[in-house]
C-alpha positions, 0 to 999 in steps of 0.5 A: 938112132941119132948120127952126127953129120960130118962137116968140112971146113967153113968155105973162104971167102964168104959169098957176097950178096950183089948191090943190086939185089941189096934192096930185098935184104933183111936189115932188121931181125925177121917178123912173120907177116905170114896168114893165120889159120885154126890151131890144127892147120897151124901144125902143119910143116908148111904152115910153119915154113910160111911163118919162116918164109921172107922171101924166095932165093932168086937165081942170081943169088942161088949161083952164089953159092956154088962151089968146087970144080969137077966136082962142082957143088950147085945150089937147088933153089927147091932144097932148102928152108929158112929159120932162125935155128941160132935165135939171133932174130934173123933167118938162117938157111939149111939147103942142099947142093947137087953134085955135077962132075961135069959142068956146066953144060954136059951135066952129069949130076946127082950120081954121087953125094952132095953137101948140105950147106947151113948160113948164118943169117942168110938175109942179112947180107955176108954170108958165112956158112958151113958145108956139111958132107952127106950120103944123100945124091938127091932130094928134089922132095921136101924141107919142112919145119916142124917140133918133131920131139916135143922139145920146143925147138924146131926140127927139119925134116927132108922128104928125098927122091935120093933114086932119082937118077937111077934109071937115067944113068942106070946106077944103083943109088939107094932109097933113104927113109925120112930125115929128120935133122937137129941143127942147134945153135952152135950149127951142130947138126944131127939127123935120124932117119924115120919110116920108109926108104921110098922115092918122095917127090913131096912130103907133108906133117902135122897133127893127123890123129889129134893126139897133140904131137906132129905125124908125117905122111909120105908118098911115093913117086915111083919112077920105075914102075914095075921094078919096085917092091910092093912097100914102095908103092903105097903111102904111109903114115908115121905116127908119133908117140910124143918124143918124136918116136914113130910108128909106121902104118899104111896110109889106108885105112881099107889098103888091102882092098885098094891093093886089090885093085891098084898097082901103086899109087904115086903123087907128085904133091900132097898136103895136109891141111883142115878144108871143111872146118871139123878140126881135121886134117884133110889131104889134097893130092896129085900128080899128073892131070889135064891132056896126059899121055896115054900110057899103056900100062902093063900092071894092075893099074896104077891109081893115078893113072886111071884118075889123071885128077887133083883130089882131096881125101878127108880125114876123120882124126883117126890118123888113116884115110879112106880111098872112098872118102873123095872129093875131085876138083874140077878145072876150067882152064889149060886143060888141053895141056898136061900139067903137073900138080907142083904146089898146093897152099892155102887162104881164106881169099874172099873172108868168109871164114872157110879155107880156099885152095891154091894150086900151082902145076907146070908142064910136063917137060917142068917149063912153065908156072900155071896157078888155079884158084879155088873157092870153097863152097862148103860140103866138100865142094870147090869151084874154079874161080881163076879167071875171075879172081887171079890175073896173070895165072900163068906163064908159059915161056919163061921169059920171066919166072919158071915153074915153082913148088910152093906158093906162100900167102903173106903180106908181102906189101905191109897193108894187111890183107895176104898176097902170094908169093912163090917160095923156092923155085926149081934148079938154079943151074937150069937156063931160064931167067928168075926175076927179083919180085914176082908176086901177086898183089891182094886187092880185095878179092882180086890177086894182081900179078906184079912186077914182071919187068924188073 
């Protein structure tokens, strides 16, 4: 079923850009300077984000757009994605905005619904923009773009953590399925809902059965083991019929026997993306890693748990995968800490024709940026090359940058070659600074962290 989305009035007057930021507006329609990959990498939503993407919303900018008092509506940098949905030739923004009832201190957020905000070319100075009402109280999961429906024109999905302040406030939010939204060019918005009601921390699409349409995977985060129901803990793939109808199957292809096993299996990141060139969609995946806390764990043991490891499972185009068919990754660095797996993207860094893996994590308290890169060897094997090819790989004090969700290789510097930068960060209302224009510069093989002190 396809619903309307309400919207409330166009918000007056229309926030401003500072002068100071001005330098990194986007004065002339957008172009992607993304990297490019094979045709069956090029489905996947966050490879289409990254032809999208210009650049990241800083704090400052993102502090903009709140709006209300007790209430108070708050922009989260993570939420949100860009693309020209009115085909004027410049980048538009669709985001989400978390609920405080007290603020700013005494936080007291995402209890009850927030707002959707869409904006008319986000990058090209006054804002104009609707705000649209919603039942969703939290996403803190995933925005990707992708032609869901075969129309030729690029939907939303939103992969939500809508239970997400259930046990802190020991409230009773419900879980909500996949959205998918249709935002034409007069921004009327639409939305149907797909799949399962989980909490998703993440989300990924593309072309997982190489049937030509775009399938969705999603996982669970759960975050109240041992209440959850036995179809909230296992992650599904939704396959599309071509008119962006899906039918909903287990993930796993041996799912009864992994269940056996496994009490649930959460993960913070997952992606799908072809990582040994056979035309197939791979999965990497991840949650917590390194020096994790010992948790006493009173169910049949949950997966990610027992593994503490980042992995890749391989696909076979069939549209399922097996828990068997395995690679884990090995880590040189800060593995003395507990990370978080919070981002994983994609290059071809040393232009030997294969895919090569970048991971970004944070701390467990979400303080901190620490990136890995991994060169692909072939047969299935990756080897940790950060220390040699990536400088300034990590920040732990947050002098200048905090952690980030999805770094996005694209040719920031206009020589040719595709250096990183990261997309939306986290919260805009927390304390830490955002710097304008961090990236990491691509000099041959080398990628050259810059602008720390802007």
């Amino acid at each position: 079923m396809v619903i309307s989305c309400s919207k409330s009035e166009k918000l007056s007057p229309a926030p401003v850009v500072p002068a100071t930021l001005s330098t990194t507006n986007l004065k002339v329609p957008f172009n992607s300077k993304s990297e490019k990959y094979s045709k069956i990498n090029e489905t996947t939503g966050l490879i289409v984000n990254q032809n999208n993407f210009y650049r990241y919303i800083t704090q400052a900018e993102a502090q903009l757009l709140q709006f209300g008092n007790k209430p108070m509506y708050r922009f989260s940098l993570r939420d949100a994605v860009t693309y020209d949905f009115n085909g004027d030739g410049r980048l538009d923004l669709f985001g989400f905005c978390t609920r405080f009832e007290l603020f700013p201190e005494l936080g007291d957020l995402g209890r009850a619904p927030g707002k959707f905000i869409l904006i008319n070319d986000f990058y090209s100075g006054t804002k104009e923009y609707k705000v649209i009402d919603t039942d969703l109280c939290w996403i803190g999961g995933s925005f990707l773009l992708n032609d869901f429906n075969g129309d030729g024109k690029m939907e939303v999905a939103v992969f939500n953590s809508n239970g997400h302040q259930n046990v802190i406030y020991g409230i009773n939010n419900p879980l909500i399925p996949v959205r998918i939204y249709s935002i034409d060019s007069g921004f009327n918005v639409t939305y149907k809902n797909v799949g399962n009601a989980l909490n998703m921390h993440s989300g990924t699409t593309g072309d997982i059965d190489n049937d030509g349409d775009i399938d969705i995977v999603q996982w669970p985060l759960n975050l109240g083991r041992g209440i959850e129901p036995v179809e909230f803990r296992y992650p599904y793939v939704l396959l599309n019929d071509g008119n962006g109808n899906f039918k909903v199957e287990n993930f796993l292809s041996d799912y009864t026997e992994f269940k056996s096993k496994f009490y649930d299996w959460s993960t913070s990141i997952y992606e799908l993306f072809d990582l040994n060139n056979d035309n197939k969609l791979d999965l990497i995946f991840g949650y917590n890693f390194g020096t994790v806390p010992k948790v006493v764990d009173p169910w049949n043991p949950s997966y990610d748990i027992v593994n503490k490891k980042i992995g890749i499972l391989w696909g076979d185009g069939s549209g399922k995968f097996n828990s068997s068919n395995v690679t884990f990754l090995s880590l040189n660095s800060f593995q003395n800490l507990w990370l978080s797996l919070s981002g994983a993207s994609f290059t071809d860094f040393d232009t030997d024709g294969d895919i090569d893996v970048l991971l970004a994590s944070t701390t467990g308290p979400s303080k901190a940026y620490i990136l890995f890169l991994l060169e692909n060897k072939g047969n299935k094997e990756f080897e940790d090359v950060t220390s040699k090819y990536l400088d300034g790989s990590s920040e732990l004090d947050n002098t200048y940058y905090t952690h980030f969700y999805q770094p996005m290789f694209v040719d920031k510097d206009g020589d040719g070659d595709f250096d990183i930068v990261p997309n939306f960060s986290t919260a805009a209302w927390e304390s830490y600074k955002v710097i304008s224009n961090l990236y990491w510069e691509k000099q041959g093989k080398n990628f050259i962290r810059r602008n720390l002190n802007n």
